[in-house]
N, C-alpha and C positions, 0 to 999 in steps of 0.2 A: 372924442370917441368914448362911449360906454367900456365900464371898465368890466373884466372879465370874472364871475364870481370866482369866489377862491374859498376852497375848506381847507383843513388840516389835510395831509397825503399821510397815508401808511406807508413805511418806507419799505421800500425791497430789499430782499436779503442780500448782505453781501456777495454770496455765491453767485448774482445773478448782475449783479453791478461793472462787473469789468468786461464791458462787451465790447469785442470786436466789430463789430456790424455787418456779421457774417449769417448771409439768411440760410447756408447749411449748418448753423448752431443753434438746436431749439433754446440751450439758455439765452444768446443774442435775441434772437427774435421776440422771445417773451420780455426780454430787459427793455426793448427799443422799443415795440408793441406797446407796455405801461407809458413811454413818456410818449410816445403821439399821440394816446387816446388822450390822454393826462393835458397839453398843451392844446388838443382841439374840443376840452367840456369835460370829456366824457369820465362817470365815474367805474373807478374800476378797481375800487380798495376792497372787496372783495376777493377779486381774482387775486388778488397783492399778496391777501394773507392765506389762501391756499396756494400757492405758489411758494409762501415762507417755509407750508407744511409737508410740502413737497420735494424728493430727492429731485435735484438740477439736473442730475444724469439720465432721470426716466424719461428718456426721450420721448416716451407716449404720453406720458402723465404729462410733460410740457406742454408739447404739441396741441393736447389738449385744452389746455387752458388757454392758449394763445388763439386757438380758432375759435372760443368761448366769447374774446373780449368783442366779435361782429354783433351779441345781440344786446353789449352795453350801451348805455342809455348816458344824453348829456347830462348836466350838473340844470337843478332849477334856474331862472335868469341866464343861461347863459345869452352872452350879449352882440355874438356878432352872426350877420346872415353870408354863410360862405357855399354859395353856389358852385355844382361839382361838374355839372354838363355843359359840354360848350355853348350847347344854346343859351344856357341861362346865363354864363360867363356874361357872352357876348352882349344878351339885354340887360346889362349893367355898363356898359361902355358905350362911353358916346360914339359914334360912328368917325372913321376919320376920312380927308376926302384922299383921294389921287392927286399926285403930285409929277409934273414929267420927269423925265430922266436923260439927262445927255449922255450918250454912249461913253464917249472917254470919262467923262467925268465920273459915271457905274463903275469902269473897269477900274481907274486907280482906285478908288473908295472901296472896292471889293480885295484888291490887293494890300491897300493898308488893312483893310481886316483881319484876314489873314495874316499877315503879319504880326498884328497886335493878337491874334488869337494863340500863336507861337509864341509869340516873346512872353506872355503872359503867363504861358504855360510852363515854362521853361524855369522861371522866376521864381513861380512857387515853389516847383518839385522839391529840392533840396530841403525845404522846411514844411514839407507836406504831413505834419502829425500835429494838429492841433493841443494835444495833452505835454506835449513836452514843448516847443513851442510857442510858445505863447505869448501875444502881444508886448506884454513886458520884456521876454526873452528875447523875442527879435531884437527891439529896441537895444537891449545891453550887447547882445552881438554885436549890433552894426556900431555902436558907440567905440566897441574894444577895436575892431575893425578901422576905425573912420570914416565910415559911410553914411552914414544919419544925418539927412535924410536920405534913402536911397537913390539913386539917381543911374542905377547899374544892377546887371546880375549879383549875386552875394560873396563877395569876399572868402577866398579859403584861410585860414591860418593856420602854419604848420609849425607846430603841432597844433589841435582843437584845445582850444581851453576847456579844463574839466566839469562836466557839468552841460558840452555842447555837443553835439554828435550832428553831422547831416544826415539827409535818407541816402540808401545805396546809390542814388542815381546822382551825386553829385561831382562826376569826375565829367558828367555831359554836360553840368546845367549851372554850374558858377561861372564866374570871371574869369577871361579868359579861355576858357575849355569850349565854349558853346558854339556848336559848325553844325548847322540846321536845328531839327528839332528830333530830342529825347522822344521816344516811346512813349504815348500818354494814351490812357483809353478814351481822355477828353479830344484829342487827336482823332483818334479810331472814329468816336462820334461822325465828328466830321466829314471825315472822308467816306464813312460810309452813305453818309445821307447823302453824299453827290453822287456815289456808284447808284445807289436807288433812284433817284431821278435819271440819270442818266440811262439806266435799264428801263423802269417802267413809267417815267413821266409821272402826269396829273395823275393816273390810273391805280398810283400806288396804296395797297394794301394792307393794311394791319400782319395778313398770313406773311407776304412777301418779306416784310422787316424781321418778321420773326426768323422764317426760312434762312435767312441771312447771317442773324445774331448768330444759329447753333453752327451756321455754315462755315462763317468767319474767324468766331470770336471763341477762345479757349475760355471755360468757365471762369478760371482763376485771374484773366485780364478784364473782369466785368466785375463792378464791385455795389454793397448798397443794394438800392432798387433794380437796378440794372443783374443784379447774380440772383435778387429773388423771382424778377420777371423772366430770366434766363431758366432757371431751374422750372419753372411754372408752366414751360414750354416743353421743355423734356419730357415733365410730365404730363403736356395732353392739355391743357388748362387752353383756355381761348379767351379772346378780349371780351368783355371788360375783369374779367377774374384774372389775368393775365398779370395784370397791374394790381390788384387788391387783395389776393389771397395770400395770406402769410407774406408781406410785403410793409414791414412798418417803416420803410423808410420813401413812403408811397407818395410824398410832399414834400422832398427834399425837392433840390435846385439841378438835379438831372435834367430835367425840362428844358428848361433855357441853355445848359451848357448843349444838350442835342442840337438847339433851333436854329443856330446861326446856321447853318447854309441854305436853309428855307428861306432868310430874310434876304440872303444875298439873292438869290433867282428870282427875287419879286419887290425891284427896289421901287419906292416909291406908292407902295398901293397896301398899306395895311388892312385896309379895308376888305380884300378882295375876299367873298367867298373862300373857305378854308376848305380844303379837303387832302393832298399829299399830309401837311405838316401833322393832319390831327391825328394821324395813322399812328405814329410813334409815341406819341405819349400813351394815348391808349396800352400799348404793350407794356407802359411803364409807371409811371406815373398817372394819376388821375386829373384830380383836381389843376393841381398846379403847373402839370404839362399842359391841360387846354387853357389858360390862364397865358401861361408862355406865349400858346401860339395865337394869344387876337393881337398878337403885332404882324411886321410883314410875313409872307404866305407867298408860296412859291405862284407862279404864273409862265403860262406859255406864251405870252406876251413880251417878257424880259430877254434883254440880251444874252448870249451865252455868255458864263461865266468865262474869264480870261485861261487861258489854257497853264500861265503861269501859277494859275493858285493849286496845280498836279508835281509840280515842279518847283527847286530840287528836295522840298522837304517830305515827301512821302516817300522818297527809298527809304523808309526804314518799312 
């Protein structure tokens, strides 16, 4: 693969460097904004260094600059062609055929997913901070522990060796303690997309998901793409600006973590004309939500989902 040109970067100011990835913070937003334009071409050391000259707190003066970086311009040579509308996704993929489906065979398959889409969740939580965290650190955790290589939820030691701290959430999601599933808004994803199908079918709506998100969902359990598409709604915003205004986390991997219950309601036919699943990316994510969804794609064809994938892990 052609490699991506590269110049020197103006660096951004400290002030603007420790971002939370919080799209009600115009420093966050302008900090995350430079590195996605930054990793998809585009130049923007301009904006870099009026933003160095810039008080962080002037919420307008940010604002401003960060709605500025939509009319920056990619790097010469840049070398990759990244198709942003499902159409075009899609005429990039080879088409794939249908496959049958045996009913039992659907339902367990649907239920280990489930399963694994839980246990996996659960897993992370506890070391859900990438910056403290860190590949290396898990690794010396699980070694002081003896779990390496993992083979189980994570190991508590009492006391924490200094230097280690879990997230709050791990009195539900270590070894031992785990009796269904923890709170996750990767959870929430889920079950919302079956309440949505199960409410309006194929027929579903870009407005409908949204109606939903502000209905459901408390601002502060929606995070990323997800709190600046949230916010984008409150304020009136409609698809496709939904997912792209003030949104630089607009190609993160929200997309796929939405998709699974799409794929479960339509096993077997990747192929199929897309129309429920592409509704949520839209309010979210762009490119890489409709990316997500040219795998399976829900159908009114498929089995109903098994009644056990309601039960007992959504009483929370």
């Amino acid at each position: 693969m052609a490699q991506a040109v590269t110049h020197p970067a103006v660096a951004l100011d400290g002030a603007y460097r420790e971002s939370t990835f919080d799209a009600r913070m115009p420093k966050d937003l302008l900090a995350d904004e430079v590195a996605q334009r930054r990793e998809s071409g585009y130049q923007v050391d301009d904006v870099v260094r009026e933003a160095n000259a810039t008080d962080p707190e002037d919420r307008s003066a940010v604002l401003a600059l960060v709605d500025g970086m939509v009319d920056s311009t990619r790097a010469p040579g840049w070398a990759y062609d990244e198709p942003e509308s499902l159409a075009d996704i899609r005429a990039c993929v080879a088409p794939a055929a249908a496959v049958p489906v045996e009913e039992d065979d659907y339902r367990d398959k649907v239920h280990s997913a489930w399963l694994g889409r839980i246990a996996g969740c659960n897993l992370g939580k506890p070391v859900e901070s990438g910056d403290d965290w860190t590949v290396a650190r898990i690794r010396e955790y699980l070694t002081l522990t003896d779990s390496y290589p993992l083979t189980d939820y994570f190991s508590v030691l009492e006391p924490m060796p200094d230097g280690f701290e879990f997230r709050e959430n791990w009195p539900e999601t270590t070894r031992g303690r785990v009796d269904g599933s923890a709170r996750d808004d990767d959870i929430d994803y889920s079950i919302l997309a079956l309440h949505l199908l199960e409410t309006h079918g194929r027929a579903l709506r870009p407005e409908q998901v949204g109606e939903a998100w502000t209905q459901l969902f408390p601002v502060e359990q929606v995070f990323t793409a997800e709190r600046a598409a949230y916010i984008n709604l409150v304020n009136g915003l409609r698809p496709p600006q939904v997912a792209r205004f003030r949104n630089p986390y607009r190609e993160w991997i929200g997309a796929q973590i939405r998709g699974d219950v799409f794929g479960y309601v339509n096993p077997g036919d990747p192929g199929r004309p897309p129309r429920s699943p592409t509704r949520t990316p839209r309010c979210r994510t762009p490119a890489t939500g409709s990316t997500a969804r040219c795998g399976p794609q829900p159908s009114s064809r498929a089995p109903s989902p098994p009644r056990t994938l309601r039960k007992p892990w959504m009483r929370r």
